[in-house]
C-alpha positions, 0 to 999 in steps of 0.5 A: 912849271907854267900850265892851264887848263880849258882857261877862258877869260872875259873882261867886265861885261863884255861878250867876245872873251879875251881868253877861250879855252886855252890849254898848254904845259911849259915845262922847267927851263922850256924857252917858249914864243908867244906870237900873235896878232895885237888882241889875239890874247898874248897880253892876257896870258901874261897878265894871267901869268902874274895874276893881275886879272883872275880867270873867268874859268878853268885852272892856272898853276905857275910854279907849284901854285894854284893860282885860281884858288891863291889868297892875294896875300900869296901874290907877292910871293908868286911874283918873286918868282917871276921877272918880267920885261916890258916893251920899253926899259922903264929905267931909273934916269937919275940912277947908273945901271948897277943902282937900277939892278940894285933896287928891286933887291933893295925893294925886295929887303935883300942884305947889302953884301948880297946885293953887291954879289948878285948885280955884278952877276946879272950884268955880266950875265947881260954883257954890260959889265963894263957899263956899270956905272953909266946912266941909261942916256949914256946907253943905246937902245939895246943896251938899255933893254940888257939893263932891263933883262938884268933888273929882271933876273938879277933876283933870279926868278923862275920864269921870266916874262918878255912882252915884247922886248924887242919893240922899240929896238932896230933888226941888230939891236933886237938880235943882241937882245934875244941873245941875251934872253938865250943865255938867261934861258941857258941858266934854266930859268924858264922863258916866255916871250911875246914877239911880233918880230916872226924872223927872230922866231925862225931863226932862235927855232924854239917851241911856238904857242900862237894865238889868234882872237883870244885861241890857242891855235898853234903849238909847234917847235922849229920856228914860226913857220914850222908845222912840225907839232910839238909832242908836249904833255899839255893839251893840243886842240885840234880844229876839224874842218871837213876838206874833201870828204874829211881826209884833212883838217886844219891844224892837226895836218901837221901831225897825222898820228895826232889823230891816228885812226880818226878817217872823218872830220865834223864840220865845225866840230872842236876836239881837245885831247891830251899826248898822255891821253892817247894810248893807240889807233882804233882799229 
């Protein structure tokens, strides 16, 4: 569904790359948490995601798409595929939350009785059924944010994007919100989400990509402070870093038979390799 490969990207003329080598597999229906420090490069995949900047180099496939060879007349219809949710709600004020739902179908040219159809389903979906004829000042915060989860997915994309939902939102708002992005998952749209917020993290116990000064440098399941290596068919770097005589390095400890056989470690040294490539220990 979503995969890159070696991707690097740099902005303009600067030196330090926003993106270096980055490689990953998510997979259909996959629910996916993208953690990191502010800069470490999450925007940059997203942004990557819906082609709105172009790799520097490597391969970006989303959805059955090339997306490094992809003519910009295709981008439209990339982005049909994807919903995206932003830190704030970015409502419609002078419309009631079905209107907002409505007008991106409406932008979209869809027919009136399939836009009647599809709005009371996205916010059932989000809880806020009963809300639909309320403007979003009428609306707490969280609530607001259900309203924008709705607007994303009410076309149903393939993937969905979150940046930071919970941002803005108090510990029970953010909760409700998650929740919410559960379901959606639940109905095999695939998932992205960007989040700061690592107790959220730990308790939805989903796959986690974390990235640090534009690097990938984790990829693991069970919550943001699990070390339980997700097997994926994607691609997993490993940083070796010699500690005591080679016997450990950094990243790889938490799946030893990652790199079964290997005894040395070469300072400095990077290794980037493949699940699928790896068909048994030396001997």
């Amino acid at each position: 569904m979503i995969r890159f490969d070696h991707v690097s990207l740099t902005y303009g003329r600067k030196l330090a790359p926003a993106l270096d080598d980055v490689s990953f597999d998510i997979e259909r229906g996959e629910f996916v948490f993208l953690v990191g420090q502010s800069g470490s490069g999450k925007s940059s995949l997203m942004r990557l995601m819906t082609h709105e900047v172009t790799a520097t180099s490597g391969q970006i496939h989303i959805a059955g798409r090339d997306l490094m060879t992809m003519p910009r007349r295709k981008v439209p219809s990339l982005r049909r595929d994807i919903g995206v949710v932003f830190q704030d709600f970015r409502l419609l004020e002078n419309k009631t939350v079905a209107e907002n739902v409505a007008f991106v179908l409406e932008i979209l040219g869809w027919r009136r009785g399939a836009v009647r159809t599809a709005v009371p389903e996205a916010l059932e979906l989000v809880g806020l059924a009963e809300k639909a004829r309320r403007f979003p000042h009428e609306l707490s915060g969280g609530e607001q944010q259900r309203v924008a989860i709705a607007r994303a997915v009410v076309k149903q994309p393939a993937i969905l994007l979150a940046d930071e939902p919970t941002g803005n939102l108090d510990p029970e708002n953010s909760e409700e919100v998650v929740g919410v992005l559960d379901r959606v998952n639940r109905t095999s749209t695939t998932l992205v989400m960007a989040t700061h917020d690592n107790s959220l993290v730990d308790r939805l116990q989903r796959r986690v990509i974390e990235m640090s000064d534009g690097r990938l440098v984790r990829d693991s399941t069970g919550g943001y402070r699990s070390e339980a290596t997700s097997r994926r068919s994607g691609a997993h770097r490993v940083d070796a870093v010699a500690e005591q005589g080679g016997h450990d390095s950094h990243d790889a400890h938490d799946d030893p038979s990652a790199l079964d056989g290997t005894t040395t470690a070469i300072p400095g040294a990077r290794v980037t390799c493949r699940g699928r490539d790896i068909t048994g220990a030396a001997s």
